[in-house]
Structure formats: structure tokens, C-alpha cells
C-alpha positions in Angstrom: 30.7 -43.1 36.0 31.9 -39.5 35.3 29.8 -38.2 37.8 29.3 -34.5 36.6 27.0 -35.3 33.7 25.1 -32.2 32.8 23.9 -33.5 29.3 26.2 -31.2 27.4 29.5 -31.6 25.6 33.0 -31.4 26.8 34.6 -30.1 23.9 32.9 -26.5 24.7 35.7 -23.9 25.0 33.5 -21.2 26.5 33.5 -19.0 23.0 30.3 -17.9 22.2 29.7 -18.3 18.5 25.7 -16.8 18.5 24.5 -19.9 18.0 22.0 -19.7 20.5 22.0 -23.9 20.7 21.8 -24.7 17.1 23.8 -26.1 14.7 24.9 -22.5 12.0 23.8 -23.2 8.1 26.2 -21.0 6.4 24.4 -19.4 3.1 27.1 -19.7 0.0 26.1 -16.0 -0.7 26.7 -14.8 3.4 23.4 -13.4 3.7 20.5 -14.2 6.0 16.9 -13.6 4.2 18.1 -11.4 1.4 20.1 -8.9 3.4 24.2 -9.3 4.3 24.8 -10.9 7.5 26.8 -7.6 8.5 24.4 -5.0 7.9 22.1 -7.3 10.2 25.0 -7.2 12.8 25.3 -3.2 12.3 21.9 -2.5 12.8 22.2 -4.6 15.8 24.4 -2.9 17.4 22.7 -1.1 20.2 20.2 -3.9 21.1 20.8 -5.9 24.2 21.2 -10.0 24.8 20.0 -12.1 22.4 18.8 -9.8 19.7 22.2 -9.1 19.3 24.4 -12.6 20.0 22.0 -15.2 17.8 21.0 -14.9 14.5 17.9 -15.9 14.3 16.7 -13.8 16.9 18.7 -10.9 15.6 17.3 -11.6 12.5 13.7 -11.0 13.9 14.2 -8.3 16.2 16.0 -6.1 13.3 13.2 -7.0 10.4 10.6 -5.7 13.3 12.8 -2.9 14.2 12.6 -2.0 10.1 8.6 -2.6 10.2 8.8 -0.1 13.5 10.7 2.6 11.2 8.2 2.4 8.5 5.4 3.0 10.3 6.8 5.8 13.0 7.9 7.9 10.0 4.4 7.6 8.8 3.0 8.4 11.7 5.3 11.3 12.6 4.2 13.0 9.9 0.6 12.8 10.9 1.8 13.9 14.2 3.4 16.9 12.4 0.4 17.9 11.1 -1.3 17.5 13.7 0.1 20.0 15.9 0.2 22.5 13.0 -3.7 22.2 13.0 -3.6 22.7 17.1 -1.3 26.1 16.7 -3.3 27.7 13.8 -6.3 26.7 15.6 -5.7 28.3 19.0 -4.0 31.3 17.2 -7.5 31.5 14.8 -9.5 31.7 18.5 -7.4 34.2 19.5 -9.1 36.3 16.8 -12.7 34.8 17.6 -12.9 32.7 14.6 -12.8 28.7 14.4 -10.6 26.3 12.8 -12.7 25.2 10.5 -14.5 29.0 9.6 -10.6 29.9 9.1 -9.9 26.8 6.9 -13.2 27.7 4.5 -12.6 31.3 4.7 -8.7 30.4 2.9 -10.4 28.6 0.6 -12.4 31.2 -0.3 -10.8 34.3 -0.3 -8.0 32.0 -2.4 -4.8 31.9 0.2 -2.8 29.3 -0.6 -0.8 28.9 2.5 -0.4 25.6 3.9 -0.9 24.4 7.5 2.8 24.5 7.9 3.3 28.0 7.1 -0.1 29.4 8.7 1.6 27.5 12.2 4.9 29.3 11.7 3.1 32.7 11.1 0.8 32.5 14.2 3.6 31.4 16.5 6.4 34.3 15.0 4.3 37.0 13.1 1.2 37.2 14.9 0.2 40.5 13.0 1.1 39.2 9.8 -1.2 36.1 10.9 -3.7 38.3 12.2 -4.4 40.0 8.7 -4.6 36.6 7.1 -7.2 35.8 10.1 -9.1 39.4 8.6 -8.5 38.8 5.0 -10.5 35.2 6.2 -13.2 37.0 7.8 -13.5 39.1 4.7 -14.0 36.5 2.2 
């Protein structure tokens, strides 16, 4: 009787390998689900515990870090816009005149200025806005 039986092996020598209790397949072609085993480990790199020791888990954490990417850069562009259309529309009630009366009046009088520019003039031209705002009200 050893006494000290704790169901695992003696040979461990205390090296962590990121095996996370399971035996490692090597691929022949080093690369785990179509992408090289390193750039999984550099993309990694700042994420705590597991998601960075054990493969599989890394493996999971970084393909959802990818699907996170995707769909922020998507949605930061809607956010984008979305505050363009906030300045030009405070700036157009500045001049008593709606968003959408501003909008329809551009279209119009044929201004082809996009929200981008039209937030950019309102916040460091304001007179050069507000004769786009009359030029609006005009047509």
C-alpha cells in the first residue's frame, strides 16, 4: 500500500504541456482547424488561464474572438453613422428645421454631401453649415 494514491501518475514532472488532461494529436501539417498552431498562440496572447495554456480551448476562445471582430467592425460603422445623424440633426434644429426636412430638402435642391461631411461642417464651420441649412430651406 503506497498510501498517497491520488489516481494520477508519478511520472508527472510538473511541466505543463497545455494539454489540459488529454492525450495531444499532433496534425502532420502543424495546424489546428486550418489555421497554424502559432498564429493561434499569437492571437492568444493577451487572454488569461486556459484560453491561453490548452488548445482546444484556445482554439475556441480565439475562433469566437474572430466571430467578435467581424461583427464589432460591422457594427462600428453603424455606430459611426449613427452619431453623424445625431450631430447634423441637433445642428439642423439649431436652425429650426428637422432632420428629416434637412435630409429631403439636400435631395432636392441636389447637395451631394454625405452624413460624414454635413457632421464635420456643423461641428467646425457652423456658418458654412448654416448656408447649406438655407440653401435646404430654399429648395
Amino acid at each position: 500500500d503506497g498510501g498517497d494514491d491520488d489516481g494520477r501518475d508519478d511520472d508527472d514532472d510538473g511541466e505543463g504541456d497545455g494539454r489540459c488532461g488529454q492525450r495531444r494529436r499532433a496534425r502532420a501539417d502543424g495546424k489546428m482547424g486550418g489555421m497554424n498552431f502559432d498564429k493561434f498562440l499569437k492571437m492568444a496572447r493577451g487572454m488569461r488561464g486556459p484560453n491561453k495554456s490548452c488548445r482546444r480551448v484556445m482554439k475556441n476562445r480565439v475562433d469566437k474572438a474572430l466571430e467578435y471582430q467581424y461583427r464589432d467592425r460591422k457594427a462600428k460603422k453603424r455606430d459611426t453613422r449613427s452619431l453623424w445623424i445625431q450631430q447634423v440633426n441637433a445642428a439642423t434644429r439649431e436652425h429650426d428645421l428637422s432632420y428629416s426636412r434637412f435630409v429631403h430638402g439636400l435631395q432636392n435642391s441636389n447637395v451631394e454631401l454625405n452624413r460624414k461631411v454635413l457632421a464635420e461642417l456643423a461641428i467646425t464651420e457652423p456658418f458654412s453649415f448654416a448656408a447649406v441649412v438655407e440653401l435646404c430651406k430654399r429648395g
